[in-house]
C-alpha positions in Angstrom: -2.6 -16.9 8.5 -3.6 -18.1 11.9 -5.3 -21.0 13.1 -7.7 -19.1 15.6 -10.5 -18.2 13.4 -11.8 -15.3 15.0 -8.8 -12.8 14.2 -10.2 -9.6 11.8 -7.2 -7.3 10.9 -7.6 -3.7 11.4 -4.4 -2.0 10.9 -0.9 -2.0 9.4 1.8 -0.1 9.8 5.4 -0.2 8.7 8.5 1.4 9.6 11.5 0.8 7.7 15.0 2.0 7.9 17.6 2.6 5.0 21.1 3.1 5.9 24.2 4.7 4.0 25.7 0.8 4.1 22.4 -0.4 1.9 21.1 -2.1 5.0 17.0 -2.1 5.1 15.5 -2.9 8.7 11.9 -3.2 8.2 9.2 -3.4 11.2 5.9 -4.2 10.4 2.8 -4.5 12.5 -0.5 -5.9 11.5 -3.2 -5.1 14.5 -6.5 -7.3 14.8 -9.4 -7.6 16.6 -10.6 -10.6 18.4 -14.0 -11.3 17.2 -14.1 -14.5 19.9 -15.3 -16.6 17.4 -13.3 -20.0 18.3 -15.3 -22.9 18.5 -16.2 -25.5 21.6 -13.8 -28.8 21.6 -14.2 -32.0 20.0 -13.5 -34.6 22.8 -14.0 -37.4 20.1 -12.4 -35.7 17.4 -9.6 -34.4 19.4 -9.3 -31.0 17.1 -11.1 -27.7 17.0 -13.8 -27.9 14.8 -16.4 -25.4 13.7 -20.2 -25.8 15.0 -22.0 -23.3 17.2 -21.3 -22.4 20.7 -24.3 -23.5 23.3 -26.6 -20.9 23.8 -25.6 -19.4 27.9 -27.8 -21.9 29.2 -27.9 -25.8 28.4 -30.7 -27.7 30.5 -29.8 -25.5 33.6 -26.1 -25.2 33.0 -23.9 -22.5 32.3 -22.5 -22.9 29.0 -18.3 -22.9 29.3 -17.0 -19.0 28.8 -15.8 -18.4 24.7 -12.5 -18.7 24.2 -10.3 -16.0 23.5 -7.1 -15.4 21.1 -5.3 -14.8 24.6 -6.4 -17.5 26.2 -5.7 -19.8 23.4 -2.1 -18.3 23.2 -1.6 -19.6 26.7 -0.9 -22.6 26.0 2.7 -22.5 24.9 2.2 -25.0 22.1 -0.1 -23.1 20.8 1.6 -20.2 20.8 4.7 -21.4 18.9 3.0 -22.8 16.3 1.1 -19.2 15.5 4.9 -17.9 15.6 5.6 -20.4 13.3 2.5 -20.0 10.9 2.7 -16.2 10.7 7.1 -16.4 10.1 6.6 -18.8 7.3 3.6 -17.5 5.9 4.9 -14.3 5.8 8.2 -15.3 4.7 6.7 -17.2 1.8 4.8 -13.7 1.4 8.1 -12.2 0.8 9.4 -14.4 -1.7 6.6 -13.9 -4.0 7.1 -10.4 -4.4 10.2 -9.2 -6.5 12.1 -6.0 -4.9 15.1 -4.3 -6.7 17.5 -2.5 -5.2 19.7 0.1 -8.1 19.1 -2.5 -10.7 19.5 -5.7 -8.6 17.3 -8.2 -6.9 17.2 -9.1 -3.5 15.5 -11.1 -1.3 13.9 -10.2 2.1 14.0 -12.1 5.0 12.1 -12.4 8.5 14.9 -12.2 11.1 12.1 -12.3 14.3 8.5 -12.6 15.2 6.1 -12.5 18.1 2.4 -11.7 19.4 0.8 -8.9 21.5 -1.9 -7.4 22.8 -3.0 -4.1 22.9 -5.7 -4.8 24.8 -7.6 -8.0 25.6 -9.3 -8.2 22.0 -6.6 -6.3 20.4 -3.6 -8.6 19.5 -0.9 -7.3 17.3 1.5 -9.4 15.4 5.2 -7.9 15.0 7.7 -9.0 12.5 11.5 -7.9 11.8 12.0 -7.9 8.1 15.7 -7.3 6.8 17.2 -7.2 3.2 20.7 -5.2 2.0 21.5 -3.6 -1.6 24.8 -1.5 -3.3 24.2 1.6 -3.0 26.5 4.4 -4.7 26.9 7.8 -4.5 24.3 9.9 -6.7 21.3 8.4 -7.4 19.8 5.3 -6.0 16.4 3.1 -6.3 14.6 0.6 -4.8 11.4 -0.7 -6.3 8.7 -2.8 -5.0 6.6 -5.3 -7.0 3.6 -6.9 -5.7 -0.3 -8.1 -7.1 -2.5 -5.2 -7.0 -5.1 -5.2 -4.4 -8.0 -3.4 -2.9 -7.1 -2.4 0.7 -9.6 -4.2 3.4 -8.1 -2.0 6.5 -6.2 1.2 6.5 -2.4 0.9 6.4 0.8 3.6 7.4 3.8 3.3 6.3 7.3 5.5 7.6 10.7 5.6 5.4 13.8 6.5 7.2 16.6 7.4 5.5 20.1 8.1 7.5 21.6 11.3 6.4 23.2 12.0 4.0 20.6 9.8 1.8 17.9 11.8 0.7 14.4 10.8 -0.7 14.1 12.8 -4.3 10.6 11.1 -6.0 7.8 8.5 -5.3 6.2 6.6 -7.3 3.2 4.6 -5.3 -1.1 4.4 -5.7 -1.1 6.0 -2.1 -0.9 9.5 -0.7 2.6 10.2 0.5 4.2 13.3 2.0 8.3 13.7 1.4 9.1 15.0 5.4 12.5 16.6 7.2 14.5 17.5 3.8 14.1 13.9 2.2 14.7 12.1 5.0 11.5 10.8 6.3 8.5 9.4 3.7 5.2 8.9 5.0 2.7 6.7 3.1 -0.9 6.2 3.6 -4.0 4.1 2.6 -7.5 3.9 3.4 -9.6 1.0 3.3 -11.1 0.8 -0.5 -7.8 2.8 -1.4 -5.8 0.3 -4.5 -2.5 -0.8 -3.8 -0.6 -0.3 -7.4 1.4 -3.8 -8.4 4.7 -1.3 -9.0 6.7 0.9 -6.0 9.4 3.2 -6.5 11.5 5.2 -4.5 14.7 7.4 -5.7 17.2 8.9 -3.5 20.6 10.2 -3.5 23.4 9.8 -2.0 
């Protein structure tokens, strides 16, 4: 998804929020870790290009320091673009998937974007995902389809439901815990764990 090569994700984490109004507000994080692997400059080329960094020492001299995701996000031009790659490309993401709210498909959007840093070699990208269904009183759905996959990196996922909506049964491939009277759903995956290409989740209203 990004042009720096040497990003390895780690983590992901979601938190999404379902109101009374059929308004979903979705957060979700994906941490990685800066492996430092970007490669020296092409002054005749003019791009990035991939070869081997000089060893430390080059006929006396100092070889110039690796660059770092950080650094490279410095440059504002460079930065915009990754905001750019990761909000289409996640976007585009979106749109392949199919998600159904009480019988009726809608389509998710990415409302905002940007990059941290936990730490110097711990960026996290951040994205605001927003979608809205009917809901009616009684019994409600919303289902999730998406290509099965083996998980690379653990992942944690938090439903919120605003009272008086209740969470009632799950249907998911990962271990989930129903929390606070149906109104918090925790999901989790290990790494290795399989993502199932079907989601459900009823609640009442």
């Amino acid at each position: 998804m990004s042009e720096y090569p040497g990003l390895k994700p780690t983590y992901a984490t979601a938190v999404m929020y379902i109101s009374t109004a059929g308004h979903f507000s979705q957060i979700l994080v994906y941490d990685y870790q800066d492996l430092c692997e970007f490669p020296p400059r092409s002054e005749n080329l003019g791009k990035f290009i991939r070869t081997k960094l000089p060893s430390p020492t080059v006929r006396g001299h100092r070889s110039r320091p690796k660059i770092t995701y950080k650094s490279f996000l410095e440059d504002s031009r460079n930065y915009e673009k990754e905001i750019r790659l990761y909000w289409e490309n996640m976007q585009e993401f979106l749109d392949e998937e199919k998600n159904i709210i009480n019988g009726e498909v809608v389509r998710l959007e990415v409302v905002d974007c940007t990059i941290n840093f936990r730490g110097k070699m711990h960026p996290f990208v951040q994205w605001l995902i927003e979608f809205t269904g009917t809901l009616h009183e009684g019994e409600n759905c919303y289902e999730n389809y998406v290509e099965s996959e083996v998980l690379e990196y653990p992942i944690h996922s938090t439903y919120i439901l605003e009272p008086p909506l209740k969470a009632t049964k799950v249907t998911t491939s990962l271990e989930y815990h129903i929390l606070k009277d149906g109104h918090i759903v925790e999901y989790h995956g290990e790494t290795g764990a399989v993502l199932s290409p079907h989601e459900k989740l009823d609640f009442i209203f």
